[in-house]
C-alpha positions as CSV (number, residue, x, y, z in Angstrom):
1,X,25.5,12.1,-66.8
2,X,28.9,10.6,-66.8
3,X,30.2,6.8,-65.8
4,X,31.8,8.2,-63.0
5,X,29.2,10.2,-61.6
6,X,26.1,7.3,-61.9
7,X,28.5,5.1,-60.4
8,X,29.0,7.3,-57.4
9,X,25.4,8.2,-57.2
10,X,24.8,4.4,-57.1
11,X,27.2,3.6,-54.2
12,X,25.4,6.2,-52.4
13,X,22.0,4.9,-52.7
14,X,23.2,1.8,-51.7
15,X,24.9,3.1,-48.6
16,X,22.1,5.0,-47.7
17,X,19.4,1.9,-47.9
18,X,21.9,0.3,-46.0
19,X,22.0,2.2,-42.9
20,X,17.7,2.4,-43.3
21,X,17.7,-1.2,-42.5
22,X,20.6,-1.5,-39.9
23,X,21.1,-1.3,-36.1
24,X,21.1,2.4,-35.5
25,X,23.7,2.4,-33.1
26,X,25.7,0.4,-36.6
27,X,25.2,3.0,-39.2
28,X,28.2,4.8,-38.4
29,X,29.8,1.5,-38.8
30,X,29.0,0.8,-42.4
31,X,31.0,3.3,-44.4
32,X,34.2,0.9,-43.0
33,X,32.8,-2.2,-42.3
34,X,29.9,-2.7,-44.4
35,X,26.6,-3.1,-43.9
36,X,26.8,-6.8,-43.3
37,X,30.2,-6.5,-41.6
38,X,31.7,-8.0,-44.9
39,X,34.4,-5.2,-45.3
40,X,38.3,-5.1,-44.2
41,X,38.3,-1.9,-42.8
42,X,40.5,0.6,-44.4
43,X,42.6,-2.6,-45.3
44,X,43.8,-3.1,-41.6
45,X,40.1,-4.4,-39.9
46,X,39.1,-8.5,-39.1
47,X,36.0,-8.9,-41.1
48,X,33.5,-8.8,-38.2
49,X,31.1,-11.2,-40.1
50,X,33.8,-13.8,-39.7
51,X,33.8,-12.8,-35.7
52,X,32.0,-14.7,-33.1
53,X,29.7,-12.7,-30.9
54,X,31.8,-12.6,-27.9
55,X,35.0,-11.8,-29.4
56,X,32.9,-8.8,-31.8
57,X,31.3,-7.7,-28.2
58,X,34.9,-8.1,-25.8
59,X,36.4,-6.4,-28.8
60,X,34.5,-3.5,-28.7
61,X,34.7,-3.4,-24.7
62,X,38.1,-3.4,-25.6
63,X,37.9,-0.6,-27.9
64,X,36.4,1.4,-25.3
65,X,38.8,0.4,-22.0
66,X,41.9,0.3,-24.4
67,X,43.1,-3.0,-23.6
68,X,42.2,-4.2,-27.7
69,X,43.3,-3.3,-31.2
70,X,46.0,-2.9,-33.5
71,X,46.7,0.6,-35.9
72,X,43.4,1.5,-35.6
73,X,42.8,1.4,-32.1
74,X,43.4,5.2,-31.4
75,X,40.2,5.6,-34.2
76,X,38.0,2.9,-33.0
77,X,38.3,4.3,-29.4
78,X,36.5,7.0,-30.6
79,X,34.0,5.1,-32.1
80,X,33.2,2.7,-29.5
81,X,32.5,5.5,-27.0
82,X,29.2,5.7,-25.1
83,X,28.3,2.6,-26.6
84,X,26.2,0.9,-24.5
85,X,26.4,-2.9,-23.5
86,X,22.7,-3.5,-24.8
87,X,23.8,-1.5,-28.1
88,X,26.8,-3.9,-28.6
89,X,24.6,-6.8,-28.4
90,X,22.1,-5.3,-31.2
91,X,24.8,-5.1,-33.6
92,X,25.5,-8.3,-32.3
93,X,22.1,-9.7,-33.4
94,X,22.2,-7.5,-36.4
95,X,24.7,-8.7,-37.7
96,X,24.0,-12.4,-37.3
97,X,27.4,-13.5,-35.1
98,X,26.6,-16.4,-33.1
């Protein structure tokens, strides 16, 4: 097997016991953001580790009522949608914003 393939069939493994362990309502999440929320987003994101609870949770109302966001707003809109209030506040607590 070649570098380029193990190395790929690692980052895979580790995304995938990632998402095991994370909020479901997150997992869609991690691919961008990581699974700790450590991860600039497509190189346009805030790190949401670095985010307080209430300004992760009124962004993502935000996201979903379109009064937040910068160039990624039309994707995160998408995103957001049908999330619930109680599932913000899970990833919330997943997370470990305070």
């Amino acid at each position: 097997m070649n570098t380029k393939i193990k190395l790929a069939t690692i980052a895979l493994a580790v995304t995938m016991t990632s998402s095991l362990f994370a909020e479901p309502s997150y997992t869609k999440c991690i691919a961008c953001h990581g699974a700790n929320g450590e991860k600039v987003a497509l190189g346009k994101s805030k790190i949401i580790k670095d985010m307080s609870k209430a300004d992760f949770i009124a962004a993502l109302q935000g996201y979903q009522n379109g009064t937040y966001g910068g160039p990624m707003k039309g994707l995160m809109a998408g995103q957001v949608k049908g999330l619930t209030a109680d599932q913000m506040e899970a990833q919330a607590t997943h997370l470990g914003l305070k």
